[in-house]
Structure formats: structure tokens, C-alpha cells
MARKOL-992736 format. One record per residue: residue number from 1; x, y negated, z negated of N, C-alpha, C, O in turn. Coordinates in steps of 0.1 Angstrom, whole numbers, plus 5000, padded with zeros to 4 digits. Example, Ala and Ser with C-alpha at 12.3 -4.5 7.8 and 13.67 -1.06 7.14 Angstrom:
<pts>
num = 1; n_X = 5132; n_Y = 5057; n_Z = 4922; ca_X = 5123; ca_Y = 5045; ca_Z = 4922; c_X = 5132; c_Y = 5033; c_Z = 4922; o_X = 5142; o_Y = 5033; o_Z = 4915 .
num = 2; n_X = 5128; n_Y = 5022; n_Z = 4929; ca_X = 5137; ca_Y = 5011; ca_Z = 4929; c_X = 5129; c_Y = 5000; c_Z = 4921; o_X = 5134; o_Y = 4989; o_Z = 4920 .
</pts>
This chain:
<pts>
num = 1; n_X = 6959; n_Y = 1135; n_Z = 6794; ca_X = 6948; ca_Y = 1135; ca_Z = 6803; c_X = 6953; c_Y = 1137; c_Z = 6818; o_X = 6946; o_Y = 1145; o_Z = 6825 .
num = 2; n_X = 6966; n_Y = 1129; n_Z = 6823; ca_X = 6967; ca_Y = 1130; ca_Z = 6833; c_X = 6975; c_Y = 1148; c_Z = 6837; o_X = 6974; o_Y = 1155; o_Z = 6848 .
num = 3; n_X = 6979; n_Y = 1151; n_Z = 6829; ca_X = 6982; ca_Y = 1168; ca_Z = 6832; c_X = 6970; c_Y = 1178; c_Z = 6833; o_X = 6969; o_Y = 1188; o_Z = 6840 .
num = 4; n_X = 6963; n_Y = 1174; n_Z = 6826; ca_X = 6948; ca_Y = 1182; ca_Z = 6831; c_X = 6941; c_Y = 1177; c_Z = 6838; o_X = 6929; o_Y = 1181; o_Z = 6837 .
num = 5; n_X = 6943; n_Y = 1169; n_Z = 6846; ca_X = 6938; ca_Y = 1165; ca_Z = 6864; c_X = 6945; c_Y = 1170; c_Z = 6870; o_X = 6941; o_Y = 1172; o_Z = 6881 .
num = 6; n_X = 6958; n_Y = 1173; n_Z = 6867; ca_X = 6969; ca_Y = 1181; ca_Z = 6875; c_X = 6968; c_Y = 1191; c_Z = 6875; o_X = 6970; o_Y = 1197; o_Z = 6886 .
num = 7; n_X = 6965; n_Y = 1198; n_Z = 6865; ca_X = 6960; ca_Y = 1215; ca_Z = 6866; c_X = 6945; c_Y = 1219; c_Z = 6870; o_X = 6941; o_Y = 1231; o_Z = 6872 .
num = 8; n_X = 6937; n_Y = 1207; n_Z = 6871; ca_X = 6928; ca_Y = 1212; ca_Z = 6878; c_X = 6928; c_Y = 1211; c_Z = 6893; o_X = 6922; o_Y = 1218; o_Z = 6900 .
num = 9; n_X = 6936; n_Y = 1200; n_Z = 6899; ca_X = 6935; ca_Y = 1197; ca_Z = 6909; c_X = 6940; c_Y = 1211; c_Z = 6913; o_X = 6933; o_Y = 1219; o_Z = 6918 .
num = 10; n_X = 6954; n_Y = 1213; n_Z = 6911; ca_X = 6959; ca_Y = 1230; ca_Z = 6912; c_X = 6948; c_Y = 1241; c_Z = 6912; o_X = 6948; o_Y = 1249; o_Z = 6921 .
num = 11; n_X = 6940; n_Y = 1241; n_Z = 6906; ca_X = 6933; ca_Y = 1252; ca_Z = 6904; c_X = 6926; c_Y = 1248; c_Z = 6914; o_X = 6926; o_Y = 1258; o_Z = 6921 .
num = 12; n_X = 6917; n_Y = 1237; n_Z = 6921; ca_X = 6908; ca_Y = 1234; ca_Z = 6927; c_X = 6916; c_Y = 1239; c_Z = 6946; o_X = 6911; o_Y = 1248; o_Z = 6953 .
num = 13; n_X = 6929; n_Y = 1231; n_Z = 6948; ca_X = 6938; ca_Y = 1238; ca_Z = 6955; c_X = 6935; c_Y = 1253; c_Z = 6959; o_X = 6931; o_Y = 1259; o_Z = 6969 .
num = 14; n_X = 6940; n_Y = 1259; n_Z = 6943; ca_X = 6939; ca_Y = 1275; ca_Z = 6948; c_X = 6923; c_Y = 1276; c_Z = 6953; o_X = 6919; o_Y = 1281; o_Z = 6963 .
num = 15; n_X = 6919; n_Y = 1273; n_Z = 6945; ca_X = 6904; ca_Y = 1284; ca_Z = 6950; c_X = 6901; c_Y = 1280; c_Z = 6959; o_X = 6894; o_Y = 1289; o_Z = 6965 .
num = 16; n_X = 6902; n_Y = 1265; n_Z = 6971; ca_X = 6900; ca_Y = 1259; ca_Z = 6986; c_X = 6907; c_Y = 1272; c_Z = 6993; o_X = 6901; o_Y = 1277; o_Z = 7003 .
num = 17; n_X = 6922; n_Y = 1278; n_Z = 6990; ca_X = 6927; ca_Y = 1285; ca_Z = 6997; c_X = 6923; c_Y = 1300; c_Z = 6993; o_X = 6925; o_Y = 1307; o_Z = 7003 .
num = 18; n_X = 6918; n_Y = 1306; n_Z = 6984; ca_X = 6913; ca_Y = 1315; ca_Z = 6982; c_X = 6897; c_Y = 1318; c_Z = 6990; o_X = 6891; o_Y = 1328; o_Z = 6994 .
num = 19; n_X = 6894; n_Y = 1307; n_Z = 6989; ca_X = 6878; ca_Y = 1304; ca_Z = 6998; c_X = 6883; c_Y = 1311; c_Z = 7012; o_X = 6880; o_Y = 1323; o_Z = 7016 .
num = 20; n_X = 6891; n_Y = 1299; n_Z = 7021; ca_X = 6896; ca_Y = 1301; ca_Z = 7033; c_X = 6899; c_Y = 1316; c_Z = 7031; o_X = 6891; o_Y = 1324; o_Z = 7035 .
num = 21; n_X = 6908; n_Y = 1319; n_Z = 7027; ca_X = 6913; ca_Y = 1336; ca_Z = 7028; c_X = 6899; c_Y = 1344; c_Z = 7031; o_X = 6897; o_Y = 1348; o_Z = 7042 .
num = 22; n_X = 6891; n_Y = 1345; n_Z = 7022; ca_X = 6884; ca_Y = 1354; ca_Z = 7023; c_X = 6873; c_Y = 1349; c_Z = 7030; o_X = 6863; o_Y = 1357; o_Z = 7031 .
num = 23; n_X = 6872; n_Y = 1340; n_Z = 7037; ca_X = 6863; ca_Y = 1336; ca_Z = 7045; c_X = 6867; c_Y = 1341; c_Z = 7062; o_X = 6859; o_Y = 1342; o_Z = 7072 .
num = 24; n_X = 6881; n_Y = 1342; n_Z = 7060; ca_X = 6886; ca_Y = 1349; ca_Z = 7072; c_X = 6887; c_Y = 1360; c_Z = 7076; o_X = 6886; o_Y = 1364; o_Z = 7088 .
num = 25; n_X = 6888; n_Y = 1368; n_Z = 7061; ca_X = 6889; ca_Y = 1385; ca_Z = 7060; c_X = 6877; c_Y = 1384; c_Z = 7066; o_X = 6876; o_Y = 1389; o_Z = 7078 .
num = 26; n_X = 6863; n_Y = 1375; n_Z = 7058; ca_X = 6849; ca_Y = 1385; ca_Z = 7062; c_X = 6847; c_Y = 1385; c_Z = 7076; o_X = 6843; o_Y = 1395; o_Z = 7082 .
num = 27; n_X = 6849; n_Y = 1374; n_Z = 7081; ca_X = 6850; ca_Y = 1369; ca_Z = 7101; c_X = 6853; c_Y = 1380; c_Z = 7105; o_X = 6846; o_Y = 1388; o_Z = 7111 .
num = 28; n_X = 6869; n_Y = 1385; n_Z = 7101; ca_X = 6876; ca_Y = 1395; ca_Z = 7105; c_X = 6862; c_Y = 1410; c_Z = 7103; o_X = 6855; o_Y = 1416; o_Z = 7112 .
num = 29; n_X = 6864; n_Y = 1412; n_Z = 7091; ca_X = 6851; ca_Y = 1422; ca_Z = 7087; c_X = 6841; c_Y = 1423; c_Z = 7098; o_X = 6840; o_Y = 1432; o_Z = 7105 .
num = 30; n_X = 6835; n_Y = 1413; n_Z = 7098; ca_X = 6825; ca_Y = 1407; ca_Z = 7108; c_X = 6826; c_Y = 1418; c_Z = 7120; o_X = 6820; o_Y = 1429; o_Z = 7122 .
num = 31; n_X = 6839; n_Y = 1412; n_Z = 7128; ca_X = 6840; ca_Y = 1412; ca_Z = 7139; c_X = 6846; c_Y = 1428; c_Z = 7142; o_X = 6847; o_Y = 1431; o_Z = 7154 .
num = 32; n_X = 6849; n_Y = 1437; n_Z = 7134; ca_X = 6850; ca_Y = 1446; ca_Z = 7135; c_X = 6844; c_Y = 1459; c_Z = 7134; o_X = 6846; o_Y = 1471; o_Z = 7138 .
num = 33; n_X = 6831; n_Y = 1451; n_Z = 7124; ca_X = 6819; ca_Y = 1462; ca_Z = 7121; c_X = 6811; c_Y = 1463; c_Z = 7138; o_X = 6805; o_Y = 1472; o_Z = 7144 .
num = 34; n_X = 6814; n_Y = 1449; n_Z = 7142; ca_X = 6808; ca_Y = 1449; ca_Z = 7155; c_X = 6809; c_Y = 1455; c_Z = 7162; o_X = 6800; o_Y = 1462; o_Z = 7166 .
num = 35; n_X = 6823; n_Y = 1453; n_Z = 7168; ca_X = 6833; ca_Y = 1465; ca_Z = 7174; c_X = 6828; c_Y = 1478; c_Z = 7176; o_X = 6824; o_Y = 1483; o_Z = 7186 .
num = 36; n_X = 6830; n_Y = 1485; n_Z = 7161; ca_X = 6827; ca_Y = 1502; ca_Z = 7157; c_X = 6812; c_Y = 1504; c_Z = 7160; o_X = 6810; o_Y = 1516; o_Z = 7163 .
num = 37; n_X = 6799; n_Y = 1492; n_Z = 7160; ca_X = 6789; ca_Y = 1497; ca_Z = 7160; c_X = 6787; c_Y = 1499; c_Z = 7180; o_X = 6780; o_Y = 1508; o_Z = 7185 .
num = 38; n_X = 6796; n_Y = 1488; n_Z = 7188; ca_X = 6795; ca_Y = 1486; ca_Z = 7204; c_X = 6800; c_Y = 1499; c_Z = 7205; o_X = 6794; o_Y = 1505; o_Z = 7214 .
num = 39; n_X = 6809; n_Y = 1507; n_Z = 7200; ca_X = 6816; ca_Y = 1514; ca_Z = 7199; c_X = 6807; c_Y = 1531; c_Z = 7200; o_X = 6805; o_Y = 1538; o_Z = 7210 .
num = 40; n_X = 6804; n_Y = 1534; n_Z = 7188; ca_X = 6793; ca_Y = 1540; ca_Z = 7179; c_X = 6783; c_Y = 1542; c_Z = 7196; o_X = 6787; o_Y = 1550; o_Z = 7205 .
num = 41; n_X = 6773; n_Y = 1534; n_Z = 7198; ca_X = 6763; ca_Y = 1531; ca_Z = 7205; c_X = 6764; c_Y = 1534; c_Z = 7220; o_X = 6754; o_Y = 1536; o_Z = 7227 .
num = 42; n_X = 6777; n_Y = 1535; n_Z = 7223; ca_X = 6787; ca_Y = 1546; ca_Z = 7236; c_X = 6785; c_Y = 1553; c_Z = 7236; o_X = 6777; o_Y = 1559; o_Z = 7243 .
num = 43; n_X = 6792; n_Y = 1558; n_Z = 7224; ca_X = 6790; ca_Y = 1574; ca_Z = 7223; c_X = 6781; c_Y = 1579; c_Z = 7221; o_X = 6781; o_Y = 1590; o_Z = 7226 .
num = 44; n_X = 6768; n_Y = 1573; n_Z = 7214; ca_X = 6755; ca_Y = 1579; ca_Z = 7216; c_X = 6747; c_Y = 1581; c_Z = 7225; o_X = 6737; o_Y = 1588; o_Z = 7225 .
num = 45; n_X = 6754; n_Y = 1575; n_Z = 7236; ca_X = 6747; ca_Y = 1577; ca_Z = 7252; c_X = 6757; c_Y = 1586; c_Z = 7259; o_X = 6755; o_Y = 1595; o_Z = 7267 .
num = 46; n_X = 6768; n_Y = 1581; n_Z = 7256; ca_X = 6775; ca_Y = 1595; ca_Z = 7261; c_X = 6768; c_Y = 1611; c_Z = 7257; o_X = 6766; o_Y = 1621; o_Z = 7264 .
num = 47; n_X = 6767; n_Y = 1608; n_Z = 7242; ca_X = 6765; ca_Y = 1624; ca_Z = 7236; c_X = 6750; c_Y = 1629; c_Z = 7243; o_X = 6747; o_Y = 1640; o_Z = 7246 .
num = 48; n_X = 6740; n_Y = 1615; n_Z = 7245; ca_X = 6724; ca_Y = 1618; ca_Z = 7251; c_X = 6733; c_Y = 1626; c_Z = 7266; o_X = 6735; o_Y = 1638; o_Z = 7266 .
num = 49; n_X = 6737; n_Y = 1619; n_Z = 7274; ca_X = 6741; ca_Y = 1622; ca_Z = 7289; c_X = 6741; c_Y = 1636; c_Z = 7289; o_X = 6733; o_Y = 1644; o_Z = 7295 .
num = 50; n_X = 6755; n_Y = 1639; n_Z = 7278; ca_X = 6758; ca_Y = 1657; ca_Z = 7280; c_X = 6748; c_Y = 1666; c_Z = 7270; o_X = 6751; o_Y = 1678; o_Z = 7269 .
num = 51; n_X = 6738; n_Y = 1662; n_Z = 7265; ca_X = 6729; ca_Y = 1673; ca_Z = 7269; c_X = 6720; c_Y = 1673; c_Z = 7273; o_X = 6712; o_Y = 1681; o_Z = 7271 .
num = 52; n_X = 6719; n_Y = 1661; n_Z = 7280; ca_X = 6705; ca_Y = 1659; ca_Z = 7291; c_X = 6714; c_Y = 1668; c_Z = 7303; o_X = 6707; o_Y = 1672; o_Z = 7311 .
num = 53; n_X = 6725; n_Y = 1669; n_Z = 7304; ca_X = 6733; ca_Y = 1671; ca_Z = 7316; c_X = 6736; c_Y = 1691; c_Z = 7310; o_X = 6734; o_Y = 1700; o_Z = 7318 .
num = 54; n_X = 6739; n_Y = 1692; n_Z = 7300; ca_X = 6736; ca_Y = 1709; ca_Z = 7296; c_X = 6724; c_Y = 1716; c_Z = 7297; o_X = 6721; o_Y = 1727; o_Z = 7300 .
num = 55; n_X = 6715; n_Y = 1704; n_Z = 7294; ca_X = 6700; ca_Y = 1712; ca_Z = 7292; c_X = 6697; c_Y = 1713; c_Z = 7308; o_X = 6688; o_Y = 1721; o_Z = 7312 .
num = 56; n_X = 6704; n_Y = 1704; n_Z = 7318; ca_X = 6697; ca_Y = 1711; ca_Z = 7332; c_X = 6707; c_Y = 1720; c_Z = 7338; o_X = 6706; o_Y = 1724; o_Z = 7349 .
num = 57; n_X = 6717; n_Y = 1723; n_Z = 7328; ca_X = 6724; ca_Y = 1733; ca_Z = 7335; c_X = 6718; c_Y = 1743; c_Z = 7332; o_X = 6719; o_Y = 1752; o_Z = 7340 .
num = 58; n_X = 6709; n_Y = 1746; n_Z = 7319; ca_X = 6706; ca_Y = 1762; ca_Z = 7315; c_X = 6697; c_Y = 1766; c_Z = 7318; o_X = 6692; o_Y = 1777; o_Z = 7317 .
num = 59; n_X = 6691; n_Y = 1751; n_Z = 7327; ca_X = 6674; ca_Y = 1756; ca_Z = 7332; c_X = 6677; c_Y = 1765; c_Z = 7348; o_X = 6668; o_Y = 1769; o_Z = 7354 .
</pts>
């Protein structure tokens, strides 16, 4: 009995650090989708500028 409270407690161990891991990646994830979208959302006003800025050159 007492060896299978020991292997679960192990297993219970792993999956607390398995939790943490991927609870970090997704933060990580998180914070990078953010990034690319602040990112993304530049350039969309950049790309508006230059042809609001072409279209008054051809007029």
C-alpha cells in the first residue's frame, strides 16, 4: 500500500509540473499572439497611409 501512495504521489508531482509547463507555454502563447496582432494592426495603417498617400498622388 505504502508504494502505491508513492507512485501516485510521483505521478501527482508530475502532472503539478506538467500543469505549470504548459500553463507557461500558453502565457508565453498569449503574449505573443498579442504582440503579432499590435504588430499586424501597424501595418494595416501603414498599408491604409500609402494608398491614401498614392491615390492623391494620381489625382
Amino acid at each position: 500500500m505504502h508504494e502505491k501512495i508513492k507512485k501516485l504521489s510521483l505521478l501527482v508531482d508530475k502532472l503539478i509540473e506538467q500543469n505549470f509547463k504548459l500553463k507557461t507555454e500558453n502565457k508565453s502563447l498569449v503574449n505573443r499572439v498579442g504582440a503579432m496582432e499590435k504588430e499586424i494592426s501597424g501595418l494595416t495603417k501603414e498599408n491604409q497611409n500609402l494608398v491614401i498617400e498614392q491615390n492623391n498622388d494620381n489625382e
